[in-house]
Structures are given as C-alpha cells and as structure tokens.
RODRENGU-683799 format. One record per residue (C-alpha): y, x, z; residue in three letters. Coordinates in Angstrom, 3 decimals. Layout:
BEGIN
+----------+----------+----------+------+
!        Y !        X !        Z ! type !
+----------+----------+----------+------+
!        Y !        X !        Z !  Ala !
...
+----------+----------+----------+------+
//
This chain:
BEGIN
+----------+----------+----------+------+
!        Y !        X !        Z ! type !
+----------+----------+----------+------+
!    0.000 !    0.000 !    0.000 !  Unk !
!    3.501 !    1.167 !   -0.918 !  Unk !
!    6.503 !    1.259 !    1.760 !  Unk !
!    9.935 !    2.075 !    1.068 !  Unk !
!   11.994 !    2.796 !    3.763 !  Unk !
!   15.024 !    3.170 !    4.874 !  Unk !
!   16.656 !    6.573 !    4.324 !  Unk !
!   20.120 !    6.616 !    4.747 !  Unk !
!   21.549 !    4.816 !    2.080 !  Unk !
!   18.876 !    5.365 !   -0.097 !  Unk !
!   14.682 !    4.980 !    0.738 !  Unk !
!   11.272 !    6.421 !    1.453 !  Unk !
!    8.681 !    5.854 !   -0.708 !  Unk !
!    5.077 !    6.070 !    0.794 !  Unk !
!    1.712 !    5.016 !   -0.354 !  Unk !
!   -0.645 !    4.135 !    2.683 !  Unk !
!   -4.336 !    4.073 !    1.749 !  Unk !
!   -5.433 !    0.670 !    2.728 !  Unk !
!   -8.413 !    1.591 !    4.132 !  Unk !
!   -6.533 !    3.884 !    6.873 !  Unk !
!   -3.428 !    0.943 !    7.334 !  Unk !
!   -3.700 !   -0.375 !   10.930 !  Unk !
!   -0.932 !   -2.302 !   11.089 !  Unk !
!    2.961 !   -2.913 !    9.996 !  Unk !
!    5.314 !   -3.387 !   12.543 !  Unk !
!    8.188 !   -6.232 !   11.300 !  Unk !
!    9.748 !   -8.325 !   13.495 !  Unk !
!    8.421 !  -11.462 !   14.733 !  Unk !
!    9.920 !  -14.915 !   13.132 !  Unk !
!   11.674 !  -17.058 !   15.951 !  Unk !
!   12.827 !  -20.455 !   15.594 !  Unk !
!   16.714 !  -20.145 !   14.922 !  Unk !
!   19.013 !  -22.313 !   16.728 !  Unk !
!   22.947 !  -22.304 !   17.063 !  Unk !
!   24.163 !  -18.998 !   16.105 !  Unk !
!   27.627 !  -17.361 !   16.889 !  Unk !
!   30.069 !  -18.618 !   18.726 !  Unk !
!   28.033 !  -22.369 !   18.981 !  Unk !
!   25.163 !  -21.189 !   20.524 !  Unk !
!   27.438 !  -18.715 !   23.381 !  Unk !
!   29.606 !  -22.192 !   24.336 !  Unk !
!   25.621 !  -23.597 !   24.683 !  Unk !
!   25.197 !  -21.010 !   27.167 !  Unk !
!   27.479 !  -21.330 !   28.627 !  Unk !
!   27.399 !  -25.257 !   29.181 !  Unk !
!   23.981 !  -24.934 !   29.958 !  Unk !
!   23.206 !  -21.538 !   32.373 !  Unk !
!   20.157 !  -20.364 !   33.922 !  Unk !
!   20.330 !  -19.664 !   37.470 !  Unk !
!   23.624 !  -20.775 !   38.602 !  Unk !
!   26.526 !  -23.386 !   38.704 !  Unk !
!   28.978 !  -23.636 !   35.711 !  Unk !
!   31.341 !  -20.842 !   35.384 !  Unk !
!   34.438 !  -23.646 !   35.746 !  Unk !
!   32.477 !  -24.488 !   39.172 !  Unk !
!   32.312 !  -20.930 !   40.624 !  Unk !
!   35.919 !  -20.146 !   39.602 !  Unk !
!   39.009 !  -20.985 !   41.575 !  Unk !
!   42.507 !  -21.336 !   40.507 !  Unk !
!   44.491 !  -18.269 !   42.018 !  Unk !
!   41.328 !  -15.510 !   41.962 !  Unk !
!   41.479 !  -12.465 !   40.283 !  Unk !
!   38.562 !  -12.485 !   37.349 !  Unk !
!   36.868 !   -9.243 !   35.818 !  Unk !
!   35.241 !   -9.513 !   33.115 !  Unk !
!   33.352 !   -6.160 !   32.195 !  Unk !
!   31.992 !   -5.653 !   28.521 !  Unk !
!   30.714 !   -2.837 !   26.403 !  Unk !
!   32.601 !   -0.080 !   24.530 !  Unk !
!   33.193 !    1.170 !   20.917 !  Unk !
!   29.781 !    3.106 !   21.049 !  Unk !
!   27.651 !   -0.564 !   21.596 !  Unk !
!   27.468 !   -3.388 !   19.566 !  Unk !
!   28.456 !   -6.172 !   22.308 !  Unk !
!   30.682 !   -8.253 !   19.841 !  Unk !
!   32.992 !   -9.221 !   22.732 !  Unk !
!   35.534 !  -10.844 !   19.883 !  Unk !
!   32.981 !  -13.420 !   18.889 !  Unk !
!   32.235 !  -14.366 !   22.698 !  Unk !
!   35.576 !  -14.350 !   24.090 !  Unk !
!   37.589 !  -17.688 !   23.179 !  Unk !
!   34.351 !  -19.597 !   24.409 !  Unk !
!   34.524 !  -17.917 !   27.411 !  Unk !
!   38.340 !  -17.564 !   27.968 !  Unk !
!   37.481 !  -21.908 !   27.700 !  Unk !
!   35.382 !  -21.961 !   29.913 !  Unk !
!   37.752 !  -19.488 !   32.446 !  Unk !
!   40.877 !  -21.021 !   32.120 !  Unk !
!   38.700 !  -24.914 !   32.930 !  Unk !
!   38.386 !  -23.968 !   35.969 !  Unk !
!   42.374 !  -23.467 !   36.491 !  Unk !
!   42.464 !  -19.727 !   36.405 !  Unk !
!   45.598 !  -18.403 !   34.702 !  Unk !
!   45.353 !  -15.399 !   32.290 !  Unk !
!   47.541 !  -13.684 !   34.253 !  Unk !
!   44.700 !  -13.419 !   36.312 !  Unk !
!   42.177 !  -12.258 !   34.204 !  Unk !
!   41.321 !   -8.694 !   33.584 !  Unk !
!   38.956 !   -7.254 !   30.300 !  Unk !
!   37.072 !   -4.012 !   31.167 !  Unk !
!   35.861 !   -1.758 !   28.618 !  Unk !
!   32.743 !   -0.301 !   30.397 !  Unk !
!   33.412 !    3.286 !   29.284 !  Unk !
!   30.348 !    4.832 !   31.572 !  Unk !
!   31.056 !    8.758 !   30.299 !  Unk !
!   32.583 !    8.048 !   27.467 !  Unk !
!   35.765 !    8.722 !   25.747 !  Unk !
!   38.826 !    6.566 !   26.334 !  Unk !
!   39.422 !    4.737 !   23.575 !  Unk !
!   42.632 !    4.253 !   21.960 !  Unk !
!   44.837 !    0.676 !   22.149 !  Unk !
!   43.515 !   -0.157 !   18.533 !  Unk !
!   39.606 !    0.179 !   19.118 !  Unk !
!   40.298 !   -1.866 !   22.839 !  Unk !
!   42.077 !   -4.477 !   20.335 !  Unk !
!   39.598 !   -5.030 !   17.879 !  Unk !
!   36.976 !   -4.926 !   20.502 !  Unk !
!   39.037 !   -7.812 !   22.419 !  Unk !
!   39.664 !  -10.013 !   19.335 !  Unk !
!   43.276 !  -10.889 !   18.428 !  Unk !
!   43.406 !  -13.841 !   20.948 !  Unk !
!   41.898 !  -12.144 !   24.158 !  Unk !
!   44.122 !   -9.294 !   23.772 !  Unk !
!   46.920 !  -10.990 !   23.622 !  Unk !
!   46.456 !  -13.531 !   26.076 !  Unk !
!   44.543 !  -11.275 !   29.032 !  Unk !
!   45.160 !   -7.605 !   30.394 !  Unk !
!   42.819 !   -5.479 !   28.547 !  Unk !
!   41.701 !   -1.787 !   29.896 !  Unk !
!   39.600 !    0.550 !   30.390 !  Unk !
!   37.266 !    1.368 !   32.931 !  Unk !
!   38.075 !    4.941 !   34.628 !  Unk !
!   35.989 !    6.706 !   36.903 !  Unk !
!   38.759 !    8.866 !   38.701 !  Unk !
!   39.811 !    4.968 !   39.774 !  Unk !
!   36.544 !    3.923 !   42.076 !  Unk !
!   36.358 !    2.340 !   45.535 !  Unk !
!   33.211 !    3.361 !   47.151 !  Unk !
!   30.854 !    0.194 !   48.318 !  Unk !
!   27.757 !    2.275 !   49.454 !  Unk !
!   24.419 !    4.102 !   49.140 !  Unk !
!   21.401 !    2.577 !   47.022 !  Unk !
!   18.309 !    2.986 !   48.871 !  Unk !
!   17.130 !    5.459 !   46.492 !  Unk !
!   20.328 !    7.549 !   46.652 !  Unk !
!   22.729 !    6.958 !   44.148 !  Unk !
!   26.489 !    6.093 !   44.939 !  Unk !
!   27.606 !    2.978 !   44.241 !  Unk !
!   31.471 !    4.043 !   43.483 !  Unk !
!   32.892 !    1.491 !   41.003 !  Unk !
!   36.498 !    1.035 !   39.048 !  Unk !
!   38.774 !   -0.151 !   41.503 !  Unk !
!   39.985 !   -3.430 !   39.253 !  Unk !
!   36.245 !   -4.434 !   38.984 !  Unk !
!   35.188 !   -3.882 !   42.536 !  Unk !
!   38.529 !   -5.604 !   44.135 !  Unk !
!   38.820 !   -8.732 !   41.825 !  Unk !
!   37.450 !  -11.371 !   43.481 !  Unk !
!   35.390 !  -12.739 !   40.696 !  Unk !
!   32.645 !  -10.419 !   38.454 !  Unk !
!   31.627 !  -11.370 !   34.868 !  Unk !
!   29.373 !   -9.299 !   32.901 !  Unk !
!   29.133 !   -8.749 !   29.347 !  Unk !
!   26.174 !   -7.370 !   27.117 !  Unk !
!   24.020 !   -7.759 !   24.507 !  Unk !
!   20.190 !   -7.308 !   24.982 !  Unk !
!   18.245 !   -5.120 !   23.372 !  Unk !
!   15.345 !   -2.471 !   24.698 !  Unk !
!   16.581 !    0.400 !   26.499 !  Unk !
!   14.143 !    3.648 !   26.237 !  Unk !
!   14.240 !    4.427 !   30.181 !  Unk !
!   16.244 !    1.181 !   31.927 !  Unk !
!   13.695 !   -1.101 !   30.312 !  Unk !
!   16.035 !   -3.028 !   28.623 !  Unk !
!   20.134 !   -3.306 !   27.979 !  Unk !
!   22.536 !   -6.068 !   29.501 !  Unk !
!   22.525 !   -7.589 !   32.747 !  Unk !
!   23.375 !   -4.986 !   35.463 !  Unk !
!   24.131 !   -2.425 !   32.904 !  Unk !
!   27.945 !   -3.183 !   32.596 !  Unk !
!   28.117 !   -2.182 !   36.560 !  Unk !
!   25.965 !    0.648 !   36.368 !  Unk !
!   26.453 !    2.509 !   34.719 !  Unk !
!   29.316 !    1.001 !   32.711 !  Unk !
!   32.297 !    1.211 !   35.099 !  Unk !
!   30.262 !    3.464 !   37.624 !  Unk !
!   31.415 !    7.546 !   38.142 !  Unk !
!   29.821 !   10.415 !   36.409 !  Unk !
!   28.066 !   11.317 !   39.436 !  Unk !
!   26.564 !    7.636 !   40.141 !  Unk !
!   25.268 !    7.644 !   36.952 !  Unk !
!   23.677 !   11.116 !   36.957 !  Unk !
!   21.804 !    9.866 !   40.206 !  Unk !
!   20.745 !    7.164 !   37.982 !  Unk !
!   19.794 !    8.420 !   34.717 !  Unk !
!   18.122 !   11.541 !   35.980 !  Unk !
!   14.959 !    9.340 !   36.723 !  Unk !
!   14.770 !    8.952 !   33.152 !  Unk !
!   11.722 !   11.465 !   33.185 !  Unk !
!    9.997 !    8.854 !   35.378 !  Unk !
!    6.522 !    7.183 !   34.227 !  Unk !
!    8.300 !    3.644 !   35.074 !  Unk !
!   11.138 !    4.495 !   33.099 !  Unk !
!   10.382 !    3.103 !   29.996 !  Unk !
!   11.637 !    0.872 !   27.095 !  Unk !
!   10.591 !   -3.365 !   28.047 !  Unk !
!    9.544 !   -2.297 !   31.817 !  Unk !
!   11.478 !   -4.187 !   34.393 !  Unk !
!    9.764 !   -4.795 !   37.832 !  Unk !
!    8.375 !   -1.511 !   38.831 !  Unk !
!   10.857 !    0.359 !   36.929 !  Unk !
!   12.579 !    2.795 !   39.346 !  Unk !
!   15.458 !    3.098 !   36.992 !  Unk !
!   16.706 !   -0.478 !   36.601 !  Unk !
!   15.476 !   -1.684 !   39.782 !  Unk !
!   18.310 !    1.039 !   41.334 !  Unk !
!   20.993 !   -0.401 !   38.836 !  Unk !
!   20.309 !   -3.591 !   40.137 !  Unk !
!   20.668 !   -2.806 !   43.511 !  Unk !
!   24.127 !   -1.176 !   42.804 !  Unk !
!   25.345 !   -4.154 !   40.902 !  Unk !
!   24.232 !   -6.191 !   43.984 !  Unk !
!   26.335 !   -4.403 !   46.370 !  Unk !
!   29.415 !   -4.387 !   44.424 !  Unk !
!   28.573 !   -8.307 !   43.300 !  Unk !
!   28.384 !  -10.000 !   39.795 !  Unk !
!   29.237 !  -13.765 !   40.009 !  Unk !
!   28.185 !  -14.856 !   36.166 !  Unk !
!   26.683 !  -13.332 !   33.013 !  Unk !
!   26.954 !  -13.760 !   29.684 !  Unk !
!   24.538 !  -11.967 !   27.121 !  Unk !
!   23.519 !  -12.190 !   24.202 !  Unk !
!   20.672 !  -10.990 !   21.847 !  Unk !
!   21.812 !  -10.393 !   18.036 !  Unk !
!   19.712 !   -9.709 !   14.641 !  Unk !
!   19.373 !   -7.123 !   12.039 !  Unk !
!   22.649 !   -8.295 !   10.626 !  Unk !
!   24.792 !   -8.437 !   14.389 !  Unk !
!   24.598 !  -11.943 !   14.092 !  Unk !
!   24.534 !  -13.958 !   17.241 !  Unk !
!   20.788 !  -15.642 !   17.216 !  Unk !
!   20.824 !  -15.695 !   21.195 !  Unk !
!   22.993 !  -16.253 !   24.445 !  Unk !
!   22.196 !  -16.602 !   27.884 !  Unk !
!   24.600 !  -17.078 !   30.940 !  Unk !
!   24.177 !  -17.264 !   34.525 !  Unk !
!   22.892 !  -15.385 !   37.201 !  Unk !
!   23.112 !  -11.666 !   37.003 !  Unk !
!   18.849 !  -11.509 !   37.136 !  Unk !
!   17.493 !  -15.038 !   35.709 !  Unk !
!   19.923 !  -15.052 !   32.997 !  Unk !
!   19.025 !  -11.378 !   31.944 !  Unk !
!   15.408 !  -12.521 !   32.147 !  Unk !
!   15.497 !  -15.044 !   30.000 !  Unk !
!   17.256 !  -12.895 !   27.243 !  Unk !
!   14.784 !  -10.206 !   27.582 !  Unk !
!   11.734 !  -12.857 !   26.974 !  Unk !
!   13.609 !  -14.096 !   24.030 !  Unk !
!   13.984 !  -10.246 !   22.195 !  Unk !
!   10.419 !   -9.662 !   23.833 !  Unk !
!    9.413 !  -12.589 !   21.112 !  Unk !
!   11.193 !  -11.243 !   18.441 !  Unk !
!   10.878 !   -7.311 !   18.404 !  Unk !
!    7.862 !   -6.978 !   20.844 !  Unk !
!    4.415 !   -5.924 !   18.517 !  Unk !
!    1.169 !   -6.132 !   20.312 !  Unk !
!   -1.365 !   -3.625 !   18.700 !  Unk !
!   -4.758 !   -3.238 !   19.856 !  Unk !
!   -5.148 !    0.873 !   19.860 !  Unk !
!   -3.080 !    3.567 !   19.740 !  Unk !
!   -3.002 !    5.402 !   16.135 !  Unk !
!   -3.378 !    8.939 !   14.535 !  Unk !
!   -0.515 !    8.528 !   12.460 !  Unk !
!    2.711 !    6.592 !   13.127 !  Unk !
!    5.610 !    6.264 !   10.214 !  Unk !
!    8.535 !    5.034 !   11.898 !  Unk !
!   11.904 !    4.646 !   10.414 !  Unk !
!   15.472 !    4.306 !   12.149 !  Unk !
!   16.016 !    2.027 !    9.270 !  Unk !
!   18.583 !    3.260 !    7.062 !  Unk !
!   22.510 !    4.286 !    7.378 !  Unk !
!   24.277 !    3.513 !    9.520 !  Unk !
!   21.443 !    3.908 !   12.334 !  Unk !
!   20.316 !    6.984 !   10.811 !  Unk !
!   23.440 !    9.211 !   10.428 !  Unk !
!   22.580 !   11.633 !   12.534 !  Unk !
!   19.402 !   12.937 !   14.888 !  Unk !
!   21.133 !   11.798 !   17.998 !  Unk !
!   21.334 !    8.363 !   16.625 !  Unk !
!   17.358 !    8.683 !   15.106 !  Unk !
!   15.569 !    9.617 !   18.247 !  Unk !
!   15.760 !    6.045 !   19.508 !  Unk !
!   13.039 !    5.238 !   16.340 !  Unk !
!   11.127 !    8.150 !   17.782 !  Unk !
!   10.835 !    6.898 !   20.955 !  Unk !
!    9.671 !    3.121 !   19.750 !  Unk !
!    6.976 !    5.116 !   17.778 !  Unk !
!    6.066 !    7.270 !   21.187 !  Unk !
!    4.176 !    3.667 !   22.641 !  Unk !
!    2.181 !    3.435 !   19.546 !  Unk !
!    0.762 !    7.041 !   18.949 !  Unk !
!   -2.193 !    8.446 !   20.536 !  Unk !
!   -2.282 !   11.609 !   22.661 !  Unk !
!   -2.193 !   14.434 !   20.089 !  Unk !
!   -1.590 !   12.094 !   17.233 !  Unk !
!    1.432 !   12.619 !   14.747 !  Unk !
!    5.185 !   10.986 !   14.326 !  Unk !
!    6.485 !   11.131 !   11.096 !  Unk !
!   10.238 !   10.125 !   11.533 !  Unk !
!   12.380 !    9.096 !    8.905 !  Unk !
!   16.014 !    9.313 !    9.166 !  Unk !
!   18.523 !   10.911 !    7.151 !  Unk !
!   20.145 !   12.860 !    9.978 !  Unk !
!   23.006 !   13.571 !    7.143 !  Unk !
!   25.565 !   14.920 !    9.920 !  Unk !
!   22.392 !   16.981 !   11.895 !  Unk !
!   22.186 !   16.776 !   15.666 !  Unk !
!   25.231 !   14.605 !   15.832 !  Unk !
!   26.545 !   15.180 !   19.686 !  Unk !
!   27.589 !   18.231 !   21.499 !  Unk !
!   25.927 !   18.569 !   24.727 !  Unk !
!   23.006 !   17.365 !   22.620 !  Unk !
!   23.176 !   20.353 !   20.409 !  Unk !
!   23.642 !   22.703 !   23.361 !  Unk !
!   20.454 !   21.460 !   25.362 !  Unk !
!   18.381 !   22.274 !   22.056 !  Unk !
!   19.841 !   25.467 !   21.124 !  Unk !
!   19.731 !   26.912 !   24.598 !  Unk !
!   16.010 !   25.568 !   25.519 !  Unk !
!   13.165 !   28.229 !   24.875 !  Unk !
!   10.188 !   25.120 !   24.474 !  Unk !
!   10.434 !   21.305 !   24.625 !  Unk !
!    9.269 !   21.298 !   28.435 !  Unk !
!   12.546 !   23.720 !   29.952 !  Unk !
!   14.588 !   19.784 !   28.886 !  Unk !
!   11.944 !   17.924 !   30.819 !  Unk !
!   12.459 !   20.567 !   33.639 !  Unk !
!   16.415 !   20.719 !   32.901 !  Unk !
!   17.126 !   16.938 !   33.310 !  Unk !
!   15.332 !   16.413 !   35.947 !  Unk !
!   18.331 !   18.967 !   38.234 !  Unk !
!   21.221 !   18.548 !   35.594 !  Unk !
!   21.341 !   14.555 !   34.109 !  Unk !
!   24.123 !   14.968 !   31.247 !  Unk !
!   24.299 !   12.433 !   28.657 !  Unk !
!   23.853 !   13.724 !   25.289 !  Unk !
!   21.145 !   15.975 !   26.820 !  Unk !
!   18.945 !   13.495 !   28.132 !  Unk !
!   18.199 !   12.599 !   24.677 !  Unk !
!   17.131 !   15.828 !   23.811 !  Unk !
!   14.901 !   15.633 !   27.232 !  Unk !
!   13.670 !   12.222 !   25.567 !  Unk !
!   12.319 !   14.161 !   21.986 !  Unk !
!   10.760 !   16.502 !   24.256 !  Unk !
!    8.759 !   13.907 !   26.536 !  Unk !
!    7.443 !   13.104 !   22.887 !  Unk !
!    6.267 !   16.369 !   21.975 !  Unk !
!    4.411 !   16.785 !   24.982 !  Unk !
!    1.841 !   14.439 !   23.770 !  Unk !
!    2.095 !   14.515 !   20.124 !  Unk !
!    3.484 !   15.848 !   16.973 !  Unk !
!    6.443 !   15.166 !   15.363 !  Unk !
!    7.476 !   16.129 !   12.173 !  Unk !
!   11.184 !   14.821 !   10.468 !  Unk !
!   11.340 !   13.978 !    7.245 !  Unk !
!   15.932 !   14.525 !    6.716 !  Unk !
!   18.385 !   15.823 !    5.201 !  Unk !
!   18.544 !   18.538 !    7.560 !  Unk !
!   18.274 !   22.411 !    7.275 !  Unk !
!   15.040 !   23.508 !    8.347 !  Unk !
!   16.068 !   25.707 !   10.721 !  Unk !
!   17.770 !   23.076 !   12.825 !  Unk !
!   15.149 !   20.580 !   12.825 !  Unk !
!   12.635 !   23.902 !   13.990 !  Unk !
!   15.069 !   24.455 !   16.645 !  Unk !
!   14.999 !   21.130 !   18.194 !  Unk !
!   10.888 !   21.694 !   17.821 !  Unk !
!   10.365 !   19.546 !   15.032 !  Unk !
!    8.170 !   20.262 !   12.031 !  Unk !
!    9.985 !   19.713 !    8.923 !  Unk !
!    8.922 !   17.857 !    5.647 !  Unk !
!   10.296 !   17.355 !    2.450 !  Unk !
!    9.391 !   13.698 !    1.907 !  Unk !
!    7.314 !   10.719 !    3.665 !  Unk !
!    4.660 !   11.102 !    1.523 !  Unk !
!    3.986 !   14.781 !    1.480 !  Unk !
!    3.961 !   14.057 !    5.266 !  Unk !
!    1.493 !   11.567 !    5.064 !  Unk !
!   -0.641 !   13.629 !    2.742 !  Unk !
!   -1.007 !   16.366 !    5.061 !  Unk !
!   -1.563 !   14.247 !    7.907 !  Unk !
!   -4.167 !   12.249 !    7.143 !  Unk !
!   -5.967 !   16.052 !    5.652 !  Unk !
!   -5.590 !   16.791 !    9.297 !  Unk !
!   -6.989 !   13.890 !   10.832 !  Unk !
!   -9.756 !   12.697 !    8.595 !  Unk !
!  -10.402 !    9.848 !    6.361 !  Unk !
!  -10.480 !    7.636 !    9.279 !  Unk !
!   -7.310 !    7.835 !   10.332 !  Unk !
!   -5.407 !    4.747 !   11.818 !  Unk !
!   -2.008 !    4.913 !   10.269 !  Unk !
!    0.809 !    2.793 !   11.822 !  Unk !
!    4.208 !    2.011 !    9.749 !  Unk !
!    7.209 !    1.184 !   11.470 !  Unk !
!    9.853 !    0.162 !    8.848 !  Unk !
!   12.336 !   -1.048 !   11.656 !  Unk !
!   11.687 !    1.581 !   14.627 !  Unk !
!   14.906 !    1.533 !   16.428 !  Unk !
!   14.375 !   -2.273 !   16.878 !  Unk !
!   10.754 !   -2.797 !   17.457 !  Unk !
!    8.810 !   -1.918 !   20.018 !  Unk !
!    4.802 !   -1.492 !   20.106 !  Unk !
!    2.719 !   -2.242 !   22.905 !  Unk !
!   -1.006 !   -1.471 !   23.125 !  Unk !
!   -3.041 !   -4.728 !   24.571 !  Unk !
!   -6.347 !   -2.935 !   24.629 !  Unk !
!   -5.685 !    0.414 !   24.949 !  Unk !
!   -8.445 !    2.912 !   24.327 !  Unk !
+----------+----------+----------+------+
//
C-alpha cells in the first residue's frame, strides 16, 4: 500500500508491503455538533460540574480570566464575546475584568500579538496583559515540593477563569484545565519543580490519575483557586468541534474523553517498524516542533524496534537551549541524567528524543544536514522509503509495520500488549 505523507509543504511517498501493514493510525470519526462560537455559548449554558458562570459571579468582583499565549493554539478571539456574555450577565463591569496571557517562560509578547490573541472586541472592552513571573504572591508548598508562586493579578482577583484548549500533552497527560495556573502564570522556578518529573514513568501523554506530573499541577491550581473553566478541543483545521465549561476537574474530564474518542488508537501489539509523520508545514518546520510526532510513535514501537520520523525540519533544531542540550551532551542518556537536576524548557525536549532512543531506533527522514541530525543521535535517511527498505532488511519479512500519517495528533495505545 502507498502513503504519502506530509513533508513540509510537499509529501512522502512510501510503499508498505501489505503483508507486513499492521495498522494505519487516522483519526477516529465523531459525531459533529455545534462548532465555533455556537457550541462554546452551549457550554457554557450547559456546564459540567458547577453553577452557571452568571451564578458564581458578583457585581463588584475582580475577574481573571487566564488563557494561552502566541506559542498555543487556544483561539481565545473565537471564545471571548460568548464569554464576555456570559461575564457581564452576571453584572460584572469590564472595568473589572482582567485577560491574562499565560506566558509560563516565554517571551513577552508585543501589544499587537496580545491584540489579535484578544479579538478586536475583548481588547478593547477589558484590560489585557501579560502574565509576569517577577509579579507573584506566594500561596504555598505542594505536597510534592513545588512552589505555588502565582502572578499577583491572577492570585488577588477574586474570581479565576481558565482558558485552554485540549489536546495530549507528552508528560502532563493532557493540555487545559490546570495548565493555565501551572505552569502558565506560575515562576520559572515553580515550573522547573514541575516539569523536571517529566522523566517519570507516570508522566506520559493521556495519563491522568496516577500521573505525578499533573496530579502536582492540580494541587497548585487548587491552592491558588479556579472558580470556572472553559476549554475547548479543536480539529485538524483549528476549528472549534468541542467545548466544555465548569469545574476546574469534571469539565477538563469530559474534554479529555471527548479527544480520547477522536485521536486515541487502540492497537493490539507493539510493532517493529513505526512511520510517523508530524504532518506537514507548519507542524513540521523545525525538529523542535517534530519531536512531539516522535513521541506519539514512542507508545506504539516495541523495545528495540525502529521510528522512522518524517518532518521537514527546514529551519533544523529550531530553539536555542534546545540546540545547546544536544550539542553539549556526549550520548542520549547525559539529557535523561541532565533534566532530571537542571529542568529548562527547550531542553526537556531534547531529554524527551533521548527517553526514545533508549528503547529504540530512530532514524529522520529531513531536510537537515547530516551532521546535525547525527548530533542529536539520530540516524539519517534520504527518503521514507529507502528507510523502510532497510528496515524491514533488518527486521525480517515479518515485520509489523505501523504508519502514522497524523503523529503529532494521534496517540497509540497497546490493549494487549505483548
């Protein structure tokens, strides 16, 4: 069978033999609904877990709404005038209502990203900032050590709404819900507490309950406080397909079920081979960017099995700590090791590609020098199919091959494993 895909703006050919093709990996069809801005003033009017929004709100509070930043793909414009609607209902004044750009580590961003984050009518109508982490009020200790220290607006308004959309997270499980708290408006050092589990067993992409990672993010949201929710789960094309409001947990809950039934594949066994693309530009751009395909493919790959990873990688590593961690590490396990004592972002994902290669292969098939995809420990090819070729040499006409045309959205998970 022939597969083309995704390549930066262009494709992969590949011919699977049919006798070695386990299984394609699309995502699952879902009933469609409302879409857009309908189905958020659904969620609104109908949430999961808790009163109305224009029940829990009081004319005269301060309301903080925190959302995501230029470098996710919350579309806080779409959501905004329902919820704004559903804010001002309750007799709040906009005077009174703050937007927070959950920056995490990140850049500031300048007044026209914040605006076309905001939409037209938010920003004029409501303060919108930035989240800054020299700015924090410290509410306490997690149990398992991190610092809850959160921006000052956020943590002295007297109401909490949280913005996100849903999607699986490679070590907090999943994205949305307590995310926008921690580590979204959270200080460099709460979230290094956090994120340095990341090496964890339980921290791993559609874990919840058992999962160290989130189940401390949780607990910091909880002590700062989150009165309402709003999230939302979007297609291929950004689209709206899926909100959920409410309580900080049930809501979140429910959204993860809902992606769970669209990008979750059951398989029944592990395979030798797994051909996983990012999916094409923009998602491919770069190998920071790519790696979150890898790690889809890690769940469906047997121990000493092969990745063949298909991205573009056009601009190369793509991030600067990123390209540090690889070009100062002497193996793939000195990231594990180096992650685990010194948590920076941009280097964890280099920690992540490692975790891979300590349990199988992984060779790139990019526009990128040889030499640096060698360096970051990756076996270079010149196509998918030459890859495959020599693969399935390796391994033996009976192979399991896996494809993945969508691997930074779907996400394998092994009902029988052997």
């Amino acid at each position: 069978m022939v597969f083309e895909l995704g390549f930066g703006t262009k494709s992969q050919k590949v011919d699977v033999p049919e006798e070695n093709l386990a299984d394609v990996l699309l995502p699952n069809r879902v009933e469609r609904g409302l879409t857009g801005e309908a189905e958020v003033r659904r969620a609104l009017a109908a949430p999961i877990g808790s009163p109305r929004l224009r029940d829990i709100l009081r004319p005269g509070e301060s309301v903080a709404i925190v959302t995501s930043d230029i470098t996710r793909p919350m579309p806080t414009a779409k959501v905004m005038p329902a919820l704004l609607d559903e804010i001002y209902s309750a007799g709040v004044r906009p005077e009174d209502v703050t937007l927070v750009f959950a920056l995490g580590s990140h850049r500031r961003q300048t007044e026209e990203e914040r605006r076309r984050l905001a939409g037209e009518r938010a920003y004029s109508e409501i303060r919108c900032i930035d989240s800054d982490p020299s700015d924090c009020v410290t509410l306490g200790v997690t149990s398992r050590g991190t610092p809850v220290d959160i921006f000052a607006p956020v943590a002295n308004a007297g109401r909490r709404i949280c913005l996100g959309n849903i999607e699986f997270h490679y070590f907090a499980g999943y994205s949305g819900g307590a995310k926008a708290i921690m580590p979204g408006v959270s200080t460099r050092a709460a979230i290094q507490a956090n994120h340095s589990r990341m090496v964890e067993e339980t921290s791993r992409a559609g874990l919840l309950e058992g999962n160290n990672l989130r189940e401390d993010i949780e607990e910091a949201a909880a002590l700062c406080g989150v009165d309402f929710i709003l999230n939302v789960v979007l297609d291929e094309h950004k689209e709206i397909i899926r909100a959920v409001a409410g309580d900080v947990r049930a809501a979140h809950r429910e959204g993860c079920r809902f992606l769970d039934s669209l990008y979750l594949k059951e398989i029944d066994a592990p395979a030798d081979i797994v051909i996983v693309s990012q999916g094409g530009a923009p998602k491919d751009i770069n190998l920071y960017q790519t790696q979150k395909a890898l790690d889809n493919a890690r769940h469906a790959v047997r121990d000493g099995g092969t990745v063949i990873l298909i991205g573009s990688c056009r601009e190369g590593y793509g991030e600067r700590v990123f390209e540090e961690w690889i070009n100062s590490a002497p193996d793939p396990h000195s990231l594990v090791e180096r992650v685990r004592r010194d948590f920076q972002l941009g280097g964890h994902k280099a920690a992540a590609i490692a975790q891979v290669l300590e349990r199988a292969r992984v060779v790139l098939v990019s526009e990128m020098p040889e030499e640096q995809v060698r360096r970051a420990f990756l076996e270079p090819a010149p196509d998918a199919q030459s890859a495959l070729t020599a693969a399935l040499k390796e391994y033996g006409p009976e192979a399991r091959v896996l494809v993945m045309p969508y691997g930074g959205s779907t996400l394998p998970k092994i009902i029988n494993k052997q």
